[in-house]
FIPA-812937 format. One record per residue (C-alpha): x, y, z; residue number from 1. Coordinates in pm, whole numbers, m for minus. Layout:
[[X; Y; Z]; NUM]
...
END
This chain:
[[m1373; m2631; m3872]; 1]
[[m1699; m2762; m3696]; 2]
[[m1710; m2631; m3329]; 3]
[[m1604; m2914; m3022]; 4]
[[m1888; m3009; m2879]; 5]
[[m1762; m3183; m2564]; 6]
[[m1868; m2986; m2299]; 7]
[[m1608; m2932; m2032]; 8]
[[m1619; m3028; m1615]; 9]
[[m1797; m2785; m1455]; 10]
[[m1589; m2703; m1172]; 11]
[[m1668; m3064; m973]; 12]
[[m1586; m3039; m658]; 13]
[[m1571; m2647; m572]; 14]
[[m1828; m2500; m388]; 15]
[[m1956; m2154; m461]; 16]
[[m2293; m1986; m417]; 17]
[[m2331; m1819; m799]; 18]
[[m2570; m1937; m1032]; 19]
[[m2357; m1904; m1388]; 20]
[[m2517; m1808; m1703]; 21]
[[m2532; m2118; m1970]; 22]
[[m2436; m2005; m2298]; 23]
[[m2565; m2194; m2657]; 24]
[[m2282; m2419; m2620]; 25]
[[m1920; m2419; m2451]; 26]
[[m1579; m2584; m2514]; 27]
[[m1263; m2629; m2299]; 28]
[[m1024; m2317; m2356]; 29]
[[m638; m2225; m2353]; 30]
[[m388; m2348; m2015]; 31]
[[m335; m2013; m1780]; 32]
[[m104; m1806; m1952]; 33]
[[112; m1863; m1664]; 34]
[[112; m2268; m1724]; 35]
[[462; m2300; m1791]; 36]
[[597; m2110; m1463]; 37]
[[765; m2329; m1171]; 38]
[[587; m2308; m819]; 39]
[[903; m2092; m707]; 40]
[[823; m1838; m1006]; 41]
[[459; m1851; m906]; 42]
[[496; m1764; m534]; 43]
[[719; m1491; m333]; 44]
[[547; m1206; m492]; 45]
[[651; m890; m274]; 46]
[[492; m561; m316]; 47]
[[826; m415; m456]; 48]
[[817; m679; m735]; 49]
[[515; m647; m851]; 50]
[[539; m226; m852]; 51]
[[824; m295; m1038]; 52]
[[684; m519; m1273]; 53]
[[388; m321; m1362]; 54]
[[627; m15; m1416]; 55]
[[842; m261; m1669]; 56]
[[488; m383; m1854]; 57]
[[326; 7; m1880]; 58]
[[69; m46; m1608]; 59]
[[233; 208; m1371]; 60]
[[168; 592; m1377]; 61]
[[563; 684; m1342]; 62]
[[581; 479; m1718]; 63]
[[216; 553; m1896]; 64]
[[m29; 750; m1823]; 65]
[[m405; 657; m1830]; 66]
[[m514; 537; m2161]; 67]
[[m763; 695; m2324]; 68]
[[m1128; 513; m2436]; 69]
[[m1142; 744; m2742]; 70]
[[m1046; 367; m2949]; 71]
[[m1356; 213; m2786]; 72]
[[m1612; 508; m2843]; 73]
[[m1850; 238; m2993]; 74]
[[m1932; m81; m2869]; 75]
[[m2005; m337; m3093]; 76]
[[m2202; m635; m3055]; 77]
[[m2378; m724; m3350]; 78]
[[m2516; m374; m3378]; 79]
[[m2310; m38; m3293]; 80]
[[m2374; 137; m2943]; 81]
[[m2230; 414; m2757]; 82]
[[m2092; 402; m2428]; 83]
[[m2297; 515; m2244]; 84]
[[m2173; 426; m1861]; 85]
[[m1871; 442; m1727]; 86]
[[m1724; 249; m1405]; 87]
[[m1397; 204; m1190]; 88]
[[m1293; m50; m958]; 89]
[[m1014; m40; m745]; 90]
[[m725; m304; m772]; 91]
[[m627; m229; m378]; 92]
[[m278; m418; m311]; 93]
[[m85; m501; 29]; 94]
[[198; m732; 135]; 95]
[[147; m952; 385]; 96]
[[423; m1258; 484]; 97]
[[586; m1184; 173]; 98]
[[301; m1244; m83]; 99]
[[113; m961; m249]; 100]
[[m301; m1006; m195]; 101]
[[m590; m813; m356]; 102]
[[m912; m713; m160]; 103]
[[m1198; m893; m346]; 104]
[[m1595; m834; m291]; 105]
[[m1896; m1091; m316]; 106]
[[m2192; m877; m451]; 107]
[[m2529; m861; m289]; 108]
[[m2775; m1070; m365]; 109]
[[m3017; m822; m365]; 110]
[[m2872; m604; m653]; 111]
[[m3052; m586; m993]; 112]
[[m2765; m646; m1199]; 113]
[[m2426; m916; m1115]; 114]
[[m2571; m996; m802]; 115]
[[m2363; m1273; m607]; 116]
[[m2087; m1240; m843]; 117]
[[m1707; m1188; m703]; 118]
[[m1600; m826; m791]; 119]
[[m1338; m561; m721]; 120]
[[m1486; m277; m511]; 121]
[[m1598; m1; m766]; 122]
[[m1906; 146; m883]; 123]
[[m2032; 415; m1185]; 124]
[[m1877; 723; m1259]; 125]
[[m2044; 1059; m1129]; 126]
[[m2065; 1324; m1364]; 127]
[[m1689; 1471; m1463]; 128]
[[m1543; 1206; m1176]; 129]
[[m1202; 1049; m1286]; 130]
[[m1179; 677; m1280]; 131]
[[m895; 703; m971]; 132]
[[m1156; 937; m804]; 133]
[[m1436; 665; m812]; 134]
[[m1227; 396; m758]; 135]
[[m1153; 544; m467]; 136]
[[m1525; 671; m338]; 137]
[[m1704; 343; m444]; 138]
[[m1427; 160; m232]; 139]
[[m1462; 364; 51]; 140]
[[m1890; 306; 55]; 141]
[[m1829; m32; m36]; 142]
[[m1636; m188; 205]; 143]
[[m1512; 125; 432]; 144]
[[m1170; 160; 281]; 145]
[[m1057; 513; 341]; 146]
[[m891; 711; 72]; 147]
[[m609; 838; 269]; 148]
[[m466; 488; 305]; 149]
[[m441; 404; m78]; 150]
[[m143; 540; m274]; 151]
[[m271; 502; m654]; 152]
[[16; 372; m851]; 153]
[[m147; 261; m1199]; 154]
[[m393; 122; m1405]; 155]
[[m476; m163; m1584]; 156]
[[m648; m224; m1943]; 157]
[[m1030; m44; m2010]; 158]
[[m1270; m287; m2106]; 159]
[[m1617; m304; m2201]; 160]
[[m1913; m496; m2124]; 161]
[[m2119; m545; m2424]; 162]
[[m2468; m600; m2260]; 163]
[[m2437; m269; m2078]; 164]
[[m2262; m46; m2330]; 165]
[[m1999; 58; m2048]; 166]
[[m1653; 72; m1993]; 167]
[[m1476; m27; m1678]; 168]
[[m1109; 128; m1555]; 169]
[[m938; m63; m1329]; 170]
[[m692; 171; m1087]; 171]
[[m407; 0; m903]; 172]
[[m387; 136; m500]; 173]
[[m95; 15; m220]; 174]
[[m219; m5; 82]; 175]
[[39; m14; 382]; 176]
[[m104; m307; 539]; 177]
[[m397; m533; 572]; 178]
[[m713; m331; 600]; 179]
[[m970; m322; 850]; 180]
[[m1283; m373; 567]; 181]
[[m1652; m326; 670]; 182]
[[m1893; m448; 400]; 183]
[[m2199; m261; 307]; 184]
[[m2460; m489; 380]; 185]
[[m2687; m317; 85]; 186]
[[m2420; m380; m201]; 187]
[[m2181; m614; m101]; 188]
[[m2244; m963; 42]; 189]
[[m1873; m1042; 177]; 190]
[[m1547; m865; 174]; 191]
[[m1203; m1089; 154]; 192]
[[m875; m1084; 37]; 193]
[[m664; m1356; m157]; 194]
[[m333; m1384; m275]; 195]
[[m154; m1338; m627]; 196]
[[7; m1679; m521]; 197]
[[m346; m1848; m488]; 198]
[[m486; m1751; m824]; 199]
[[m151; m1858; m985]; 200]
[[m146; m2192; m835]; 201]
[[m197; m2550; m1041]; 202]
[[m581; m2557; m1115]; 203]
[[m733; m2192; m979]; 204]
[[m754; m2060; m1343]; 205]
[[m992; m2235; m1596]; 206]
[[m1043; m2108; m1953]; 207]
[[m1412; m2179; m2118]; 208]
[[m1460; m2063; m2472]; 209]
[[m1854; m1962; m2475]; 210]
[[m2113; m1966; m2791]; 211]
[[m2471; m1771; m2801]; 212]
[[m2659; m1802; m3100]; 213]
[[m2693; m1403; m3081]; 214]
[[m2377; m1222; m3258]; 215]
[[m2047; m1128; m3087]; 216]
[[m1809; m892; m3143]; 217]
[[m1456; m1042; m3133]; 218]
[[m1608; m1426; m3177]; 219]
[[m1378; m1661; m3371]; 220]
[[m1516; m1762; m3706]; 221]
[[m1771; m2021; m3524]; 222]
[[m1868; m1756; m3286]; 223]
[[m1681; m1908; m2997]; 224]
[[m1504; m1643; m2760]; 225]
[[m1308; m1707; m2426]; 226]
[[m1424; m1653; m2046]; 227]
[[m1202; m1665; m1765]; 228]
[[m1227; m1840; m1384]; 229]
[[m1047; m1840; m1122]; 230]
[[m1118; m2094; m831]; 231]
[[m1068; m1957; m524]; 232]
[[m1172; m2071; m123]; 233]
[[m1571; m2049; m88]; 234]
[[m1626; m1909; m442]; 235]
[[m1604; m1882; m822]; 236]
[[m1457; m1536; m973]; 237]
[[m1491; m1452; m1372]; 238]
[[m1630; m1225; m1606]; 239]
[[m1497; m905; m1618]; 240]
[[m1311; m908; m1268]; 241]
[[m1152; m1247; m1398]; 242]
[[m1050; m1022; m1712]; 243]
[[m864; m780; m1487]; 244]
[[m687; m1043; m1269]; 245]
[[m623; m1210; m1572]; 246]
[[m414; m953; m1744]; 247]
[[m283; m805; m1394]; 248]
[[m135; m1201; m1322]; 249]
[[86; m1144; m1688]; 250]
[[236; m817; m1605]; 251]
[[324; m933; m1310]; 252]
[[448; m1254; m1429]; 253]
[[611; m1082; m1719]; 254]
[[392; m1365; m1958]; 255]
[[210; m1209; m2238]; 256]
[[m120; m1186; m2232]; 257]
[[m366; m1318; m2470]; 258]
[[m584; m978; m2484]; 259]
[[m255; m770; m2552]; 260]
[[m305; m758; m2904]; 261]
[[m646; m636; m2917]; 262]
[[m734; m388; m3142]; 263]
[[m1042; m233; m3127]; 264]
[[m1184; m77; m3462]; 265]
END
């Protein structure tokens, strides 16, 4: 089947400071996997619920423990490499008017790698650290949220980023209430929060599907694979952090999601 090659809105109207990458070609992807929920299903999300929810879909340590990356000890991407770095980022939660919201970072500019991009504190791995551990440090030197006030509850999928060789474990923390968050000025450009309502609402999620003429793992036949977006006030999130959300928006939704049946070799 020859590739689409209408090439997709671009996000008209929304204003956001990232430069995004251009890949060989693009074409419009799948509806949220969420598309078929009422507004009334879509909002109301209490901090109860969705702890419940992620104990019902496995995301919750009192139901599954941590997986482990032994499946994804190579990374492939047209040629096989290790992983060689490991990160954690830390999915911090609190209720506040009854609706759940996440605490969300803008990276520096000045950083070598991802700078400007929309990210969930976190940061490498020290030597023999457990992914809840840095979570919880990089979090804390990131945008000043102290350990004491997080209750780590779960976990969300591994993944890996293919131009790095790395894997990323995202840990699920309560906080109590809204945090008082203080932004490193040398990694992290802006601290906010938003809502599990706001990235569920009509329009905030876009699906591209994304071609490069170089070889990638898990590309369909004409070497198209999906990225995720989420629209939200001021700025553009995707990539890997639109990954997490992604998948963390299903569990909580109790809507499958598309990555579920991934199997890595």
């Amino acid at each position: 089947m020859a590739p689409d090659k209408t090439w997709p809105a671009r996000f008209i109207g929304h204003e956001y400071p990232q430069i995004l990458p251009e890949p060989d070609e693009i074409q419009a992807g799948a509806p949220a996997p969420w598309a078929r929920l009422t507004d009334l299903e879509r909002s109301g999300l209490k901090l109860a619920l969705v702890v419940e929810r992620l104990k019902h879909g496995l995301r919750h340590f009192d139901t599954a423990p941590f997986p482990s990356d032994g499946p994804m000890a190579a990374v492939i991407d047209a040629n096989v490499r290790p992983i060689t770095r490991r990160s954690a980022v830390l999915v911090a939660l609190f209720e506040e008017e009854g609706e759940t919201h996440l605490v969300l970072t803008r990276r520096s500019f000045s950083l070598r790698e991802h700078r400007g991009e929309i990210a969930l504190p976190g940061g490498r791995c020290d030597e023999g650290e457990t992914p809840v551990a840095t979570a919880l440090r990089e979090a804390r030197e990131e945008v000043g949220l102290v350990e004491s006030t997080v209750l780590t509850i779960g976990w969300l999928s591994p993944l890996i980023t293919f131009a790095f060789g790395s894997s990323i474990w995202p840990v699920i923390g309560l906080l109590a209430e809204r945090p008082q968050l203080v932004p490193n000025p040398t990694e992290v450009e802006r601290v906010f929060t938003v809502s599990l309502a706001e990235l569920l609402a009509e329009g905030a999620f876009v699906e591209e599907r994304w071609r490069r003429d170089e070889p990638r793992f898990g590309a369909s036949a004409e070497g198209f694979f999906p990225i995720n977006f989420f629209r939200v006030p001021g700025d553009l999130i995707w990539g890997a952090t639109a990954r997490v959300l992604t998948e963390l928006l299903c569990v909580v939704t109790g809507v499958e999601w598309p990555e579920a049946k991934k199997v890595w070799p």
